[in-house]
N, C-alpha and C positions, 0 to 999 in steps of 0.2 A: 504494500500500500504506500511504502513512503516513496517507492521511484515515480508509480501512476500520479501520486499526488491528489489521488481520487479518496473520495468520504467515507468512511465505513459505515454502515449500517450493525446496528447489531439488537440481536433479539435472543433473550435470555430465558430461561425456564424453570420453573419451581413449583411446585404444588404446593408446599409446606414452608418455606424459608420467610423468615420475618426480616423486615427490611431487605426488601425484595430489589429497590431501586440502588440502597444504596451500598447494596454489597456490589452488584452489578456495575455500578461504578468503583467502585475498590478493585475488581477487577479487569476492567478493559481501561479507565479512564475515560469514558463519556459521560459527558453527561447525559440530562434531559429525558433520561429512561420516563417511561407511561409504562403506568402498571395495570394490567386487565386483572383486576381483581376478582371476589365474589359475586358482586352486583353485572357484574358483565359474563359470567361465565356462563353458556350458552350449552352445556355437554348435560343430559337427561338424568334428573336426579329419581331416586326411588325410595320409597318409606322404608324408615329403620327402628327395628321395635330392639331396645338393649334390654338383657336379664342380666343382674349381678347374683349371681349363682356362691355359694358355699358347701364344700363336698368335708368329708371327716378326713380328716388331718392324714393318715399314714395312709391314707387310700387315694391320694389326688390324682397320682398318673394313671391308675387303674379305672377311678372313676371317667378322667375327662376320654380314657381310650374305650368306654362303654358309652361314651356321649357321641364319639366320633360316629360309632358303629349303629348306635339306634339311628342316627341322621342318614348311615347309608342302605339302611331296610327302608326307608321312604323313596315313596315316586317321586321325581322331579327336581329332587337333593339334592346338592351338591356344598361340601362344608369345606373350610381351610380352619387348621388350627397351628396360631403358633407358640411356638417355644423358644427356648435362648441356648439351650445347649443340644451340639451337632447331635452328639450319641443317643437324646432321648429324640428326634424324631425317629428312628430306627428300632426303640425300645418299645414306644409306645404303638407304632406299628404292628409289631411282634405282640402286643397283646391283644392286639382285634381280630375277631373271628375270618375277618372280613379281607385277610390280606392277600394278596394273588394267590389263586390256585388254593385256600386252602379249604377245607369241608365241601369241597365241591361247588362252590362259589362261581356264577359264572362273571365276565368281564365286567360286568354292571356294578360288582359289589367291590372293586378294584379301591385298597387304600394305600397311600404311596407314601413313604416318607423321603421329604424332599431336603436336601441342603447343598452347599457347594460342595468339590472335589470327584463327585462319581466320576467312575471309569466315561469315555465319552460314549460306549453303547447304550451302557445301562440310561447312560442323563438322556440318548435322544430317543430310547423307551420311553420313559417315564414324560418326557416334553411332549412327545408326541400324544400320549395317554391325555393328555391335560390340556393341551392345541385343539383337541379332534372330541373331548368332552367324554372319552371313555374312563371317567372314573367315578368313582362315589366320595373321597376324600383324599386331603390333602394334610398333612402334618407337615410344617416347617420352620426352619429357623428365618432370619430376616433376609434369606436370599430371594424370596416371594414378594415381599413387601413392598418392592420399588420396578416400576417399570414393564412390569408382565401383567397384559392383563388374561385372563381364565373366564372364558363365558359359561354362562350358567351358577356360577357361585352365589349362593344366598344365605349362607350360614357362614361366620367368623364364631372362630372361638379361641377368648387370647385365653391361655394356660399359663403364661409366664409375661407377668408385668414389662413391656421394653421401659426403656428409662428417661426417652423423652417422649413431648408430646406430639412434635414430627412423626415419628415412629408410629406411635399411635392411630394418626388420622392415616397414614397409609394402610396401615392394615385394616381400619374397619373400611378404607375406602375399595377394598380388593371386592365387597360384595355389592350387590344393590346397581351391578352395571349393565348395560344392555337389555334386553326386554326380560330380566328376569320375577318381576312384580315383588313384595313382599321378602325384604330380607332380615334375619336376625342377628345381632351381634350379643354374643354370651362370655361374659368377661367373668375369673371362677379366680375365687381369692385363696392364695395361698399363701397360709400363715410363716410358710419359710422367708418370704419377700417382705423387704420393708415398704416399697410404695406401695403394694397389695395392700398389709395392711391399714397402714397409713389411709389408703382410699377407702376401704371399710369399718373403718374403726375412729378415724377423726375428723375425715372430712366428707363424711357423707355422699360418697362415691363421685361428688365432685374432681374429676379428671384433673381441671385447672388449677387445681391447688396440692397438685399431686407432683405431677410432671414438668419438668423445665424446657422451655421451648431450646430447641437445638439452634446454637450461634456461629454463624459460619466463621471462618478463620483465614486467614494466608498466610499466618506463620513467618510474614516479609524478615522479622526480626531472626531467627532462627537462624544459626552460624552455618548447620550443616544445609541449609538448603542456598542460605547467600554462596557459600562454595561450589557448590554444585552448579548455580548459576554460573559465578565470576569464569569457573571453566568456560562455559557458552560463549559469554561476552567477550571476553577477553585474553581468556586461558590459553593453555596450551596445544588443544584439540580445533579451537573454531575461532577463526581470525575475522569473522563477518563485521564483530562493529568495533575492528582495533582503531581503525582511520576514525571514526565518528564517537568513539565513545566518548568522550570531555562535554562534544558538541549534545549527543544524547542526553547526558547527564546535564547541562544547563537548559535545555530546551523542555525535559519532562521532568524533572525534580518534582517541581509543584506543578500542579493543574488544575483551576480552578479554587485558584486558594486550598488545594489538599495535596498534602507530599505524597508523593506515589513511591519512589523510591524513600528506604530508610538511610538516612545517613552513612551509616555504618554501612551499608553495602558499595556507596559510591568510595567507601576512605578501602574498602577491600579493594576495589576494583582497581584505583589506586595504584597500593601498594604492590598488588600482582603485574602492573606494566611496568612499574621501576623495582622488579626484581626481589621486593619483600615479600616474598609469599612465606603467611604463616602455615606453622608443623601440622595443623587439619586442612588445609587446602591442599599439599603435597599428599600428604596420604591418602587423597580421595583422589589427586590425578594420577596417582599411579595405578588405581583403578581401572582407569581409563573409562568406559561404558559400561561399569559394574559399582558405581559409588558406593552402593551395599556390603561391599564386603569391607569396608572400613566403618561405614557407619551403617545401624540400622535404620534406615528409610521407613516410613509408615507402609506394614505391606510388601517389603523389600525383602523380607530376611530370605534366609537361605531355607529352601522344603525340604524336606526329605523325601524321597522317594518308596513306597510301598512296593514292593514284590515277594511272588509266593517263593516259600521255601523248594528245592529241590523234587520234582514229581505232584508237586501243588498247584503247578501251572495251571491246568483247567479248571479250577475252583476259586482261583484270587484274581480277583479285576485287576486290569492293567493301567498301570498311570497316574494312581492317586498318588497325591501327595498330601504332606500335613505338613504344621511350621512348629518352630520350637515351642513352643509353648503349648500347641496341642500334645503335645509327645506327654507331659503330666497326667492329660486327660483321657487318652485315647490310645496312647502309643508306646505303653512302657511295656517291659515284657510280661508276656502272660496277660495281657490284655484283651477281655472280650470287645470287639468292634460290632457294629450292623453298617452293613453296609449292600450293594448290589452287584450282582456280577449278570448279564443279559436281562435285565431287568428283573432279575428275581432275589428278592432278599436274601441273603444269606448271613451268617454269623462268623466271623474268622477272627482267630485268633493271634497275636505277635509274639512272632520266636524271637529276633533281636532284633538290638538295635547300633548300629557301626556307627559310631560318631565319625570316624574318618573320611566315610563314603558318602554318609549321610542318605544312608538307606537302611531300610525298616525292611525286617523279612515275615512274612505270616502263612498259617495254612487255616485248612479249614477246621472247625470247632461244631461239632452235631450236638451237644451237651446243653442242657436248660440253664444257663447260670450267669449270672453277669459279676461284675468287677469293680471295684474302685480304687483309686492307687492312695497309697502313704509314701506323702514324701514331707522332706522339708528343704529348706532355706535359708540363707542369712546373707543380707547386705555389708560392705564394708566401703560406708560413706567417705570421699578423698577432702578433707579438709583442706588440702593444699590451697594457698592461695590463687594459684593461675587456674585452679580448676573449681575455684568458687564465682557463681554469677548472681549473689546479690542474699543479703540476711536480714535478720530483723529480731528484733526484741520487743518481748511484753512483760515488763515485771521481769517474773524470774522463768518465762517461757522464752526460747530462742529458736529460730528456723531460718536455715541454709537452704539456697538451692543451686545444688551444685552434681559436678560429677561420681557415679557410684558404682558398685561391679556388685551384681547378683550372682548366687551358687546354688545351684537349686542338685537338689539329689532327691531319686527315687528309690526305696532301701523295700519296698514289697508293695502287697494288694490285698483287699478283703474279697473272698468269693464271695458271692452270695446266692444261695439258693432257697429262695421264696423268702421266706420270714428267718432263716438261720443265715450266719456270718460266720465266715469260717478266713483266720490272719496267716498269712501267706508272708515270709521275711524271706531277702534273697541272699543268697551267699555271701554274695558282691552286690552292692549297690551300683546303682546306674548313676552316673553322672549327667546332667547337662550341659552343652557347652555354655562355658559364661557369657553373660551378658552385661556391656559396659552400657550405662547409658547415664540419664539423669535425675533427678526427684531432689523433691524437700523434706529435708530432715529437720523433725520435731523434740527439742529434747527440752525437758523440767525434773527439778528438784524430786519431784512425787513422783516419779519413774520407780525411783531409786527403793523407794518403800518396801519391806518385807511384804512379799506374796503380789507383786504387783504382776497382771500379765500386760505388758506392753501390744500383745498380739489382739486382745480384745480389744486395745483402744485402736488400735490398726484399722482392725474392720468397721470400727462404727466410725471413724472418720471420712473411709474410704463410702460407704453406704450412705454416708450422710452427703460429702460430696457429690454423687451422682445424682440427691435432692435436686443441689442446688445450680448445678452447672451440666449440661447436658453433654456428653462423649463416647464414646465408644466403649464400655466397659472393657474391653481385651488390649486397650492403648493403657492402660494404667495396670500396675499391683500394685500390692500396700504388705508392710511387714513392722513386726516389731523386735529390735533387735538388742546386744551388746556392741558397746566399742572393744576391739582387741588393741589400741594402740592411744597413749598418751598423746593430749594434743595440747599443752599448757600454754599456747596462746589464749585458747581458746576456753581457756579453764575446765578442760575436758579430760575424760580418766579411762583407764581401763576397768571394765565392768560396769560403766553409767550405761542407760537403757535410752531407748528413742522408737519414735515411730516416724515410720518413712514411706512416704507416697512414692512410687518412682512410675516413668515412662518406659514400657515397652518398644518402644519407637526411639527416634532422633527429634521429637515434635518441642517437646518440652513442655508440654501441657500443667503438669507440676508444679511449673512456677508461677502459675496464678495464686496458691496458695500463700504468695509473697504480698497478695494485692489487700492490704488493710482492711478495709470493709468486706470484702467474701470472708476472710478469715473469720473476721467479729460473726458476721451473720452464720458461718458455718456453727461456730459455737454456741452462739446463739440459738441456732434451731435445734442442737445438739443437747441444751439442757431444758429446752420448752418443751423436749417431746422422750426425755430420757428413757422414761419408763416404757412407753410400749419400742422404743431404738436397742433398747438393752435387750427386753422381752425376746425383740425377733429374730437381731443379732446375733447375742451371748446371752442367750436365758443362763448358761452357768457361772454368770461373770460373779465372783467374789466380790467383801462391800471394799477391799484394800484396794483395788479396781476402782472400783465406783467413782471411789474418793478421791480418786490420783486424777480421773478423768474429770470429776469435777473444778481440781483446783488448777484441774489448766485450762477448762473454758472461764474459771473467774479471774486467772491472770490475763487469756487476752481479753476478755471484757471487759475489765478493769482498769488496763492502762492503756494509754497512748502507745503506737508504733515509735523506737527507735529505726531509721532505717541504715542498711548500707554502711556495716562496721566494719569494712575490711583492711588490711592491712596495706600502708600505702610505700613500702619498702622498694617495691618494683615499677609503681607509679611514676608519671611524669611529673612537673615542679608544682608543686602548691605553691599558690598565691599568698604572699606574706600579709599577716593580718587575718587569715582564713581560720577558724573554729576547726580543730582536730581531738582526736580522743586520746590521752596517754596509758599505755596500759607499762607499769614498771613492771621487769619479771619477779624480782624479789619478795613483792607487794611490800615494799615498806609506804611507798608514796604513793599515797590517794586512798580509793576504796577500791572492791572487788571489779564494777564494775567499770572500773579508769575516770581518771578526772579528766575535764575539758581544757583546752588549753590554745591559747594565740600561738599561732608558728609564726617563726620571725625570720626564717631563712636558714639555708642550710649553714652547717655546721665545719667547723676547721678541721675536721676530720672526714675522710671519706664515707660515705653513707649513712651518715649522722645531719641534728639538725638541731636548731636553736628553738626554746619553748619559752615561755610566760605562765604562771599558774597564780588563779587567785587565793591564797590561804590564809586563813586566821585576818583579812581584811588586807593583806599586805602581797603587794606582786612578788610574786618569785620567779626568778630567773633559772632556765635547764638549760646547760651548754653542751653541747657535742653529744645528743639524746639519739639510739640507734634506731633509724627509720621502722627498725620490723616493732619496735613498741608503739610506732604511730595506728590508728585507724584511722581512716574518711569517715565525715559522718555527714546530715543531709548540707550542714552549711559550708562543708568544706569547698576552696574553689581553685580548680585548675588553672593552671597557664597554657 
């Protein structure tokens, strides 16, 4: 467009997305978007009659796979139900009478469980099933939800709460389309889920005050994806805008009184044409067309690949893959799977798993019994200062959000057949490969407490988070862990406790938790609604727990945010006269939490600096004071 010199047009699409117009300009830079909203939409709506349904607690997936099945003994039927995990569309499949081929059932009574990864005969089975109206029901995860439509569907039935309200209006909009007259939408509370409850139990099945509209994102700020660009622009693969970049960057900076480019990606761009390329830019161009395997990309990681064991070839579909983190859920060894091989359910089992090759071997499994694995985990948060991106203080709560390395291990599985559990430990544990990525770490006083479980307050931060901010549940984990290593900048020890959100991804989504008011309100809603957040969560949470969790939403409720303490050692010149923090290592001077102090210019010695302190009403004067004792704070000011 820029040689023709010709207009662009552009026409942008969303069913669900709020601020419609001006995310659309966040992304192309035009303005002037018109938005066809409700009032204009012109496409045949059909009555929607909703039941909020309650089934007995240990019976939920057996009830709602007998709900499936009554809906596919009726003429005219046709039901979708969805769920949030891959393996229960498959499970709950496997409990309806109604599943191919089985009791003599003929095509009409057809229930498929749907989700991403099938072999590609099995998925153009089952699409075709579902294109052409030869089935009775549909079970699936949110691979249905967006963009397919299925004629004849009249029955939604959500089983498992999604966590925004995006999500939401797509799936009850899957039914009620085309001349189908009369559809229902049957939403079935399960008391293992916090919104479930939460919608039946305090807000009166009111949706809106359940669920968090989904907020789109561009991530512009985000290091690994500015890299990933600077390659494009300027790098070492694509030389397209080296002659015009300066001129690019003064002509679209701003646009329309809005910065389209972030700062920090123009001083990247920068730095990469005069030869500074920083140590994450290099490790992603030696990638080349694989940025993934230096960083994880949303969606990027590396699959493993599924194949049958030796002489199992005609029994194990060809081509699946799964990603690391399915491998906990799905993929460890001795793990029951549901899955399809020609469109016909089958059950297989995993023999191993080759981290080297990054291939999973399986065969088939004729036996009634399913699985769950036992594993665990632990974080080891990098306090390092080049690998911290921003802190904060409340009282006596503190939270980093910086770089971390997850270690996840799988050490056995529970069989289970029917109502008995039977504990399965393995020789050798399975390892997972590590994962480097980011999160913010949460660390207070009351961690520390006898009988404290860090891991409960994990999860209800994490469950409470998806309240409030809408994402992708499998972009985030949450853990509560120990430190193994002294960190006395940071007045930090071996054996303190923390809770830690972190990014499965390179997104950094985590660090919103930096953003003052989410935090407050997070906690916030965390002590307005404790009792039934604890009930759903950690019904066995101890009151040592309780307590520890409460006296860290009263410290951040309580005080003001300090922001941005870090240490300014490797920083460029502070401004004389500029507000800085002293922390002495010895602590004889000041208090734990460092005294404030006027910088007055560096010091007669090398990486040292001159300080002012107010005490007892009288200035005092620090000479030659070692920069790694300084911290930035919000009024400190650059040169």
């Amino acid at each position: 467009m820029r040689g023709t010199h010709d207009i662009a047009q552009y026409i942008t699409a969303s069913a669900t997305l709020p601020n419609a117009c001006e995310h659309s300009f966040n992304i192309t830079g035009a303005k002037n978007f018109v938005e066809i909203g409700m009032d204009l939409d012109g496409s045949p709506m059909y009555e929607k009659t909703f039941f909020f349904v309650e089934v007995a607690d240990t019976k939920q997936n057996l009830s709602v796979s007998r709900l499936v099945e009554a809906f596919a003994e009726k003429e005219n039927t046709r039901s979708i139900t969805f769920v949030e995990s891959r393996q229960k569309t498959g499970s709950m499949a496997n409990n309806i009478l109604g599943v191919r081929g089985k009791d003599g059932k003929d095509d009409k009574s057809e229930i498929y469980g749907y989700r991403s990864g099938y072999e590609v005969a099995s998925a153009d089975i089952i699409d075709n099933a579902l294109e052409n109206g030869k089935f009775k029901g549909v079970i699936s995860t949110s691979a249905l939800e967006i963009g397919i439509d299925i004629e004849g569907l009249n029955v939604c039935i959500i089983a498992d709460m999604p966590h925004d309200k995006n999500s939401y209006q797509q799936r009850i909009g899957r039914v009620g389309r085309y001349n189908c007259g009369k559809s229902y939408v049957i939403i079935v509370k399960d008391n293992n889920s916090l919104p479930s409850k939460l919608l039946f139990e305090e807000f009166g099945c009111d949706i809106d005050k359940v669920l968090p509209n989904y907020e789109p994102a561009l991530y512009l700020e985000d290091p690994t994806i500015q890299n990933v660009q600077a390659l494009t622009h300027v790098g070492d693969h694509d030389y397209c805008e080296y002659k015009q970049w300066k001129d690019c960057i003064k002509r679209h900076q701003t646009f329309a009184g809005k910065e389209l480019f972030p700062q920090s990606f123009g001083e990247l761009c920068e730095k990469v044409l005069n030869g500074q390329t920083p140590r994450e830019y290099d490790e992603i161009a030696v990638c080349v067309d694989n940025p993934q395997r230096a960083y994880t990309l949303r969606h990027f990681g590396k699959q493993f690949t599924i194949e049958a064991v030796k002489g199992e070839e005609e029994f194990i579909p060809k081509g699946e893959h799964i990603s690391r983190e399915q491998i906990v859920t799905e993929g460890y060894p001795q793990a029951i799977r549901f899955t399809y091989k020609n469109g016909e359910q089958i059950r297989e089992e995993i023999h191993r798993v080759l981290n080297a090759e990054y291939k999973i071997t399986a065969k088939k499994n004729k036996e009634r019994y399913t699985t769950s694995s036992l594993h665990r985990g632990y974080v080891i948060p990098n306090f390092d200062e080049s690998q911290r991106f921003g802190s904060m203080e409340f009282g006596d709560c503190v939270a980093f959000n910086l770089k971390l390395q997850e270690h996840q291990t799988v050490y056995g599985y529970n069989k289970k057949v029917f109502d008995k559990s039977e504990y399965n430990q393995y020789d050798d544990p399975y390892f997972l490969p590590t994962l480097k990525t980011t999160g913010t770490v949460i660390i207070h006083p009351a961690f520390n407490e006898k009988s404290v479980n860090v891991s409960n307050i994990a999860d209800i931060m994490f469950e409470t988070f998806l309240r409030l901010r809408a994402f992708d549940r499998s972009d985030i984990s949450h853990k509560g862990g120990r430190l193994y290593s002294d960190y006395e900048h940071e007045n930090l020890h071996v054996g303190d406790r923390f809770v830690v959100l972190y990014d499965t991804n390179e997104l950094n989504i985590t660090k919103k938790l930096l953003d003052e008011q989410l935090l407050k309100e997070l906690m916030g809603y965390i002590k307005k609604y404790l009792d039934i957040i604890v009930a759903t969560v950690c019904p066995n949470m101890n009151d040592a727990t309780r307590q520890a969790l409460i006296s860290l939403c009263d410290s951040v409720l309580n005080h003001d945010a300090k922001t941005d303490f870090v240490s300014v050692g490797s920083k460029k010149t502070i401004k004389a006269g500029s507000v800085v923090l002293y922390r002495q290592p010895n602590g004889e001077e000041g208090e734990d939490n460092g005294v404030e102090c006027i910088y007055f210019g560096e010091g007669n010695i090398e990486g040292t600096c001159n300080l002012c302190i107010l005490k007892d009403g009288v200035m005092k004067s620090l000479l030659n004071i070692s920069l790694e004792c300084i911290e930035a704070t919000s009024e400190t000011i650059f040169e």
